[in-house]
N, C-alpha and C positions, 0 to 999 in steps of 0.2 A: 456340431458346434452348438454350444449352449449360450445362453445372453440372458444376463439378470439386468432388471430393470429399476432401480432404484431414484430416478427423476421422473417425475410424473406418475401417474397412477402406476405401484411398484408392480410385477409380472414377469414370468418366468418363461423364454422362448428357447425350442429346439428347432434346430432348422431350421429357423424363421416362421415357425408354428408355434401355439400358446402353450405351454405346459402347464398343468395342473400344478396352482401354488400354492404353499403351505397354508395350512390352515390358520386363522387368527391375527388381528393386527399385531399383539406381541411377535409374533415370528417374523414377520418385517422390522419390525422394531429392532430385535437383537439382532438380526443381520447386519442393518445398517450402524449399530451402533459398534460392533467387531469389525464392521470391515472400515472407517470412518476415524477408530480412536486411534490416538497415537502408541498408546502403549496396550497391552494385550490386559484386559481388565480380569481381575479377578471373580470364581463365581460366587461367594457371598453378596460382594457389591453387585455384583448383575441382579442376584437375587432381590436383593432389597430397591435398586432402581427402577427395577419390573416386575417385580411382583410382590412388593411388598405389604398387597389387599390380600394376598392366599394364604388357605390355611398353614401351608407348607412353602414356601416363597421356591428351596432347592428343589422341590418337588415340579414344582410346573416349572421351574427351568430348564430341568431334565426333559419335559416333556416336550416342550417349546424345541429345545436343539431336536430329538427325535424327530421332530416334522419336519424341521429344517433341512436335517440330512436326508429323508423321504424324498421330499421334495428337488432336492438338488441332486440326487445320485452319492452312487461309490466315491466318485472322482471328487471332490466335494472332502473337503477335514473340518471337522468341528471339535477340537478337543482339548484337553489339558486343563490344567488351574496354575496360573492364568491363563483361560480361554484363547486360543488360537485360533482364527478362521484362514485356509489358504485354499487355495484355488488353482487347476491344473489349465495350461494354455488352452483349450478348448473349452474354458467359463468365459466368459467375457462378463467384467461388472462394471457398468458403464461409467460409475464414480470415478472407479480405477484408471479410465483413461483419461482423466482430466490429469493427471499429475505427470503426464510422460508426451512426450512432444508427437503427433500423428504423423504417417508417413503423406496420409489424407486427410488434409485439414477437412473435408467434406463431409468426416463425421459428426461432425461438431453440430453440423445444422441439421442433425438426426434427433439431438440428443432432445429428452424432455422438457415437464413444466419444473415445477420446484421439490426436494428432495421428499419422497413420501408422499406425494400429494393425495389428499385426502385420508391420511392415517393422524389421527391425534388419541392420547392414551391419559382422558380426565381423571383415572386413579394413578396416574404414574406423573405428578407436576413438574418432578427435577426432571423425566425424561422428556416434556413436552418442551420447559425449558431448551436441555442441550438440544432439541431437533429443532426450536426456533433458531438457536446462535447457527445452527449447522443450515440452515435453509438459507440463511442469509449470506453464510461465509462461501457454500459452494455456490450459490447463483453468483457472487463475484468471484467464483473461479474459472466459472462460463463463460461469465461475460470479459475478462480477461483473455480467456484463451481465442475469445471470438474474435476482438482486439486484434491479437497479436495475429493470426489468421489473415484476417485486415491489410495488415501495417505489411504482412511478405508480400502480397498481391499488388501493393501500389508500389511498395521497391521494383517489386519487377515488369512494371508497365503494365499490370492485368487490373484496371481499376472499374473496369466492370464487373468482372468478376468477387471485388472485393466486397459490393455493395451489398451480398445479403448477411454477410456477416455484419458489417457494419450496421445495417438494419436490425437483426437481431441482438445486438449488441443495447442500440437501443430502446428495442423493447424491454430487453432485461431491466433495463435500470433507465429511463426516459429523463430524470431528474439530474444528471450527468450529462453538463455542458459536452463534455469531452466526445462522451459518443456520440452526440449530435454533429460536432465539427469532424468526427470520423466520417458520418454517412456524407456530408455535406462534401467534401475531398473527396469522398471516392466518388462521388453523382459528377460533382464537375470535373474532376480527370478522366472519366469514363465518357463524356462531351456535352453531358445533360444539365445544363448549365439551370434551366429553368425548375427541372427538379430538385437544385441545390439550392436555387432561393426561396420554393415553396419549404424546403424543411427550415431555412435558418426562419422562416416566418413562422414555422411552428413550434420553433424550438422557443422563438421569443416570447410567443403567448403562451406556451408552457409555464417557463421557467416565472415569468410574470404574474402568472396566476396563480399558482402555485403556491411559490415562494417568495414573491414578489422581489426580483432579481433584474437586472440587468444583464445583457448576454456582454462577453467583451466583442470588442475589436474582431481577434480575430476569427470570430466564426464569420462573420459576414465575409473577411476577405478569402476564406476558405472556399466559396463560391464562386472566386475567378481568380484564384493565385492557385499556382504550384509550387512543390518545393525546390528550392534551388532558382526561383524566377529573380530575373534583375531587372528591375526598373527605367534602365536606361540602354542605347544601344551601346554592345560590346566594344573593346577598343581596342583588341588584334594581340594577339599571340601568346606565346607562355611566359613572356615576360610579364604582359600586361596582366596576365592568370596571377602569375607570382604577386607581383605588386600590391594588387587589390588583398590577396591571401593576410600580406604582412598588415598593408593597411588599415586590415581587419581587426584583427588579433591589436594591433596597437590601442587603434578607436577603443576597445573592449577594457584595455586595461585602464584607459584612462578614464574609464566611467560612460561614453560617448556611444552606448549601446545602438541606438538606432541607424547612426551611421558607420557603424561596425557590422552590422547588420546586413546591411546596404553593401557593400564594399562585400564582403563574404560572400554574397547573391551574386556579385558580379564574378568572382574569384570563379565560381563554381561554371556559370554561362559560360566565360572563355576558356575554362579549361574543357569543358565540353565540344566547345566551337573550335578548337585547336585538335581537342582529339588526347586530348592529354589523361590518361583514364588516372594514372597514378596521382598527378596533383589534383584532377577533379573529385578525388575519393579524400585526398587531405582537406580540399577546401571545404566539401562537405561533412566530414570528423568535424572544422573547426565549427561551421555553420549550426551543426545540430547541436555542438556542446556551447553554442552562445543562445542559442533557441532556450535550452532546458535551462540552463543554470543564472547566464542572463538578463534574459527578455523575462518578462511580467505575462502569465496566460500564453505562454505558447508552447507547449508541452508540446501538444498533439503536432503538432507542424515540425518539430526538434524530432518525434518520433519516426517521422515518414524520412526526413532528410540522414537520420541515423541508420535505419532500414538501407537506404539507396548505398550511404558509404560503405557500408557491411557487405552488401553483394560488390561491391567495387572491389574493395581490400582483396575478396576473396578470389575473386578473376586474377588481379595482382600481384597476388601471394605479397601484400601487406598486412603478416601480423600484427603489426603494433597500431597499426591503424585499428583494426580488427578487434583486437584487447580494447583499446578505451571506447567504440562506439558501443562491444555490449557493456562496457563498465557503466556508461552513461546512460544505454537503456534501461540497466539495472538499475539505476539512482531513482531513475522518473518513476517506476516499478515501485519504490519503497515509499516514496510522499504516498505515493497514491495509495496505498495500503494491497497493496495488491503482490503479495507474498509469494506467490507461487512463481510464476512469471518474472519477478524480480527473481530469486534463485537459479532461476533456469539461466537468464544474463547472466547474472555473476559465475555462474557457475560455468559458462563457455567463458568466460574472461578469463579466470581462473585456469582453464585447463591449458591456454594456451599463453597466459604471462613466463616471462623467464626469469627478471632482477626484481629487484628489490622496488625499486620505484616504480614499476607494474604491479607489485603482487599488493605493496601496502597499501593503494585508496582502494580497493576489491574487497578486499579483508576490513578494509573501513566500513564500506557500505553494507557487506554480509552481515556484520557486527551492529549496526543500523539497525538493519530489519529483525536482525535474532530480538535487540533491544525492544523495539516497538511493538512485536509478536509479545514479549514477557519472559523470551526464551535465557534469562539471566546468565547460566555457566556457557551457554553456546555465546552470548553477543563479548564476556568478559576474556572468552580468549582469545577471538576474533580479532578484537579490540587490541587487546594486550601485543600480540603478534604483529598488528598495522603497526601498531606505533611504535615496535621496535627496529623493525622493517624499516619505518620512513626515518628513524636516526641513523641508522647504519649507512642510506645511502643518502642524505642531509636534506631529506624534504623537511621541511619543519613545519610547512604550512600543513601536513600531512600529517605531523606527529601531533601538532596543538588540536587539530579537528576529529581525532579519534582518543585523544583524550578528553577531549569535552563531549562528546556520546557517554565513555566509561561514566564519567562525572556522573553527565546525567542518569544512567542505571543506581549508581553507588546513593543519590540522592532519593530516585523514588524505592529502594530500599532502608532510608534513612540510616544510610552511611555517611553521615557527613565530614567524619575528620577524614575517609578516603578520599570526598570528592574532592574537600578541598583542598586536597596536597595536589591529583589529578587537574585542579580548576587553575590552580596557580601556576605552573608549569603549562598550560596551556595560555593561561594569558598574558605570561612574561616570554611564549614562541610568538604570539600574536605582536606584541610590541616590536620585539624585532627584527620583524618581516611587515610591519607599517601597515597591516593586514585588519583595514578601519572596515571593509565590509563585512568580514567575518565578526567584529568585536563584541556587537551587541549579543550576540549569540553566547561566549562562557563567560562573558560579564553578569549577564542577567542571571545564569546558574550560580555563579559563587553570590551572588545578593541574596538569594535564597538558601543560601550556606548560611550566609551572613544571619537572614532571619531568624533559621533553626538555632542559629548561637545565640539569640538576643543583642544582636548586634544590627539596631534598628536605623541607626544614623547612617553608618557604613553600605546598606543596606541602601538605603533612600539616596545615595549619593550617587552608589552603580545605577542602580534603576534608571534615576531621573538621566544621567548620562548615556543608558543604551536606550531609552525612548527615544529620544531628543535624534542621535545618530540613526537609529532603526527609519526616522519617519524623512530623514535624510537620505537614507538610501533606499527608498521608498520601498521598503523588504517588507510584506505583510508577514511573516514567519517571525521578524527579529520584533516587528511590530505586534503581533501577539503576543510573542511570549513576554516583552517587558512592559505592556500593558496588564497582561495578566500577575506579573513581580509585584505593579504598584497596587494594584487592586488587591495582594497579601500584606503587603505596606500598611493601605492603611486598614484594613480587617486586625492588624495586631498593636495599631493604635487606638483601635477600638472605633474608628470611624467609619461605620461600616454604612451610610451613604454614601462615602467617596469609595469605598471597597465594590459598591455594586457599579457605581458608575463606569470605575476603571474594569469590573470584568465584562460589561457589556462592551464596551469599548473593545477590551479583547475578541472579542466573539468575532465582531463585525471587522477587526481587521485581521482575523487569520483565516476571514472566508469570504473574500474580497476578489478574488481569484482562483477562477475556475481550476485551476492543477496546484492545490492547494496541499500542503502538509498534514493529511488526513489525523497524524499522530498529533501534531500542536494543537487543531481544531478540536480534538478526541479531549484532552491532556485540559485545556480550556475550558469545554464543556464539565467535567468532571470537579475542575474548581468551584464554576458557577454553581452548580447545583450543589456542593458542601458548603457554598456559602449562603444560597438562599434555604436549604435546610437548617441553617443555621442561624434565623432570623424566622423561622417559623412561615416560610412564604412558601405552602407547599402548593397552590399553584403555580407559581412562578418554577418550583425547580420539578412541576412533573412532566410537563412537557419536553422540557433538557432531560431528562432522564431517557424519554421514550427514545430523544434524537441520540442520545450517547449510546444507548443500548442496541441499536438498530446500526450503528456508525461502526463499532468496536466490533460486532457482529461480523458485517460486512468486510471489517481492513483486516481480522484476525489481531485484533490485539487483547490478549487474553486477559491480562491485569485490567483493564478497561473494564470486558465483560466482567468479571467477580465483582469490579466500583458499581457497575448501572445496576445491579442486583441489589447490591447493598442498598445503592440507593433508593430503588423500589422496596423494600423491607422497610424502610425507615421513612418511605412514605402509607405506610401500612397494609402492603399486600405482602404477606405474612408466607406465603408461599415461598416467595422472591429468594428466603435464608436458605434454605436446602436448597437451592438454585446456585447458589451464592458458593453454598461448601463446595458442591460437587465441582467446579468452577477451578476454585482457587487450590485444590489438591492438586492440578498439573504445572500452578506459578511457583517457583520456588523466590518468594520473598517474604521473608521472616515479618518487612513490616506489614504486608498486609494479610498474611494472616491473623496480626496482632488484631485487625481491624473485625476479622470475621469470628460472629462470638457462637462460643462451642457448643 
């Protein structure tokens, strides 16, 4: 058994003994970049990405694979144009195992520091580049998968156990409220109560000093709440289970989250205290989808209670239950930028939905994340497919909400007469289905239609109407985005004092809460800094550059990364364009290559 080692200082084991590793950091380098890219790279391009200092660029690539396969064995394929790298069951490449679910999660707290560590290649800057984007995007594939490690360990009572994941989870990334409220849940459900409130004291001088943040609510109550806890004492049987279930779901619809909240907590208690596993796995379905999608900062707590319903369903043989808790672990997966792990959700959602009003919010949210990734023809059929889906079986609030994702694709392609035939038909579903929380959301995209048209009044009418509502339904996401519309507003009035105010304003409220819309906040940043490049304030937009580019990195959002480049170029590090190309050759969007110049 062989085992290549690509996290942490890279090396090559047999047996669990060192083997002799090829010679030269380029031979790491091309390994990691064949086994890592999505598509099988051509050897020209290899050529000129890594060696384009040699006399002969093809020449030492040739030489380069020769060590490589030295190095690795018979068993070992390096070949073809375009380059193929494949691997027989008896390689193990530790990358590899992050994309496929462990039979042992126990590997995971084997795995190394960051990808390559200590390999950088100063004649090769587009390749130092992609190894930066790729250091960032798999250390949040690690720390995802440590996560979700995590979150099965507390579903299933083992919350000691969870804690070194969780621990290592915030080592990866300490800056991440979330992980901190992870290790905190697992310390005090594991009994260590005073270990959970020395971390939320760390977590708050952390985040404090740092970034000078507030922690929310709930991390503190994470040190002495559990999920599914109620408040008060229970009131006896499966009726009283039922009662509180509906009373739940009612309070919710009516806006009365916190006491929906409450009422659900107790649904959950008695249905456990009765014995009722089948309605305590629905009560919890309903609990963790008012958690995520609900409640303001409580992701992490939606997740454990998602988790618990999930092993419920599955004792039960409740698929449908089963279908929406990973649809909804999936969702939390896609704000967070966390790509991998969100497709794993959908993707047991998927396998097990049957109609039509199962398959189309999956297909919504896949189409999400393909969108927010950059992955355009994967998010537009996705897309296409939900929202045919949700008319055929008459969701409409399902048809209007995966038409306004297409919209928004069709817009940052600057497609604008698709969005907005897509925007209009989403907000004439919207009207009627009285559907005021969702509003702000393709109101504010067709205002930006409106922009792109020169249709600045029309423009200034939406906007000022989905602020007003966004700041009403206290949504930092609808609150972002149509802060960030009027801050376009008034930049194409030329008032570009009121243009910075309102994107700072954006900034601050689309990252006001810890399980934040990584894509809005990403999408934000990228405004602000075109706009303060655009007023010559190039300290003001370097800093947002370095956070965009480290941010986009980390969620996988590809079109992002090719933006922070650009925008590093055009703050004059002249490197940043060949970073920039190599980039935006896997985005298929016509406008922004317009942007990247040849």
């Amino acid at each position: 058994m062989a085992r290549i080692r690509l996290l942490g200082p890279p090396a090559i084991e047999r047996d669990g003994a060192p083997a002799r590793p090829p010679r030269g950091r380029k031979s790491w380098a091309l390994l990691a970049y064949l086994v890592l890219t999505d598509r099988p790279p051509g050897r020209r391009h290899l050529a000129e990405l890594l060696f384009g200092d040699a006399d002969d660029p093809l020449a030492a690539l040739r030489w380069t694979l020769a060590e490589l396969r030295r190095a690795l064995g018979p068993a070992a394929s390096l070949g073809g144009d375009p380059l193929v790298a494949s691997f027989p069951a008896d390689i193990e490449v530790d990358v590899l195992l992050l994309g496929r679910d462990p039979a042992d999660p126990a590997a995971l707290l084997e795995l190394g520091g960051e990808l390559l560590e200590g390999v950088q290649l100063a004649s090769s800057p587009a390749f130092d580049s992609w190894l930066l984007v790729e250091r960032h995007r798999v250390s949040a594939v690690v720390e995802a998968r440590l996560r979700q490690a995590a979150y099965a360990l507390l579903a299933a009572g083992r919350a000691r156990e969870a804690v070194p994941y969780a621990s290592r989870a915030v080592a990866r990334n300490p800056l991440e409220e979330g992980n901190h409220e992870l290790l905190v849940r697992s310390l005090a459900l594991a009994g260590d109560r005073a270990a959970a409130a020395r971390q939320v004291a760390v977590c708050e001088d952390l985040l404090r000093n740092e970034l000078g943040l507030t922690v929310s609510p709930a991390l503190r109550e994470a040190a002495s709440a559990g999920p599914g806890r109620a408040t008060v004492l229970p009131l006896g049987g499966r009726a009283a289970a039922a009662g509180q279930l509906e009373a739940g779901r009612a309070a919710l619809l009516a806006g009365a989250v916190d006491a929906g909240l409450e009422c659900l907590r107790q649904a959950v208690a008695e249905a456990a205290r009765c014995q009722d596993e089948r309605l305590r796995a629905t009560a919890l379905l309903e609990l963790g989808k008012a958690l995520v999608h609900s409640a303001r900062g409580r992701d992490e707590e939606g997740v454990v209670v998602l988790h618990e319903a999930i092993q419920l369903a599955g004792q039960e043989g409740e698929r449908a239950t089963a279908v929406t808790a990973y649809r909804v672990l999936g969702f939390a997966e896609v704000q967070a930028g966390r790509r991998g792990t969100a497709e794993s959700w959908l993707g047991r959602a998927q396998a097990l939905a049957e109609t039509d009003d199962e398959l189309a919010p999956i297909l919504g949210v896949r189409g999400m994340n393909a969108s927010d990734r950059g992955d355009y023809p994967a998010a537009f059929e996705l897309l296409g497919e939900s929202a045919e889906r949700a008319h055929r079986c008459g969701d409409q609030r399902q048809q209007a909400w995966s038409l306004s994702i297409a919209a928004r694709a069709h817009l940052l392609r600057a497609e604008r007469s698709q969005a907005s035939v897509a925007l209009s038909r989403s907000l004439e579903l919207v009207r009627q289905q009285r559907w005021m929380a969702f509003l702000p959301w393709p109101q504010t995209l067709r205002a930006e239609a409106d922009l792109l048209g020169g249709d600045l009044e029309g423009a200034g009418e939406r906007l000022e109407h989905a602020w007003v509502l966004a700041c009403r339904l206290d949504d930092p996401c609808w609150e972002g985005m149509a802060a960030r519309g009027l801050g376009l507003l008034h930049a194409a009035k030329g008032e570009h004092r009121a243009a910075a105010r309102w994107l700072d304003e954006a900034l601050a409220r689309s990252t006001r809460v810890p399980d934040r819309y990584q894509w809005i906040h990403a999408h934000v940043l990228d405004t602000a800094i075109t706009a303060a490049l655009g007023r010559d304030e190039h300290e003001r937009a370097r800093p947002l550059a370095r956070a965009l580019a480290a941010l986009a990195a980390r969620c996988d959002m590809r079109e992002l990364v090719v933006r922070a480049h650009l925008h590093h170029w055009r703050l004059g590090e002249g490197r940043a364009l060949a970073s920039a190309r190599l980039f935006a050759a896997g985005v298929d969007n016509p406008a922004l290559l317009k942007d990247v110049p040849a």
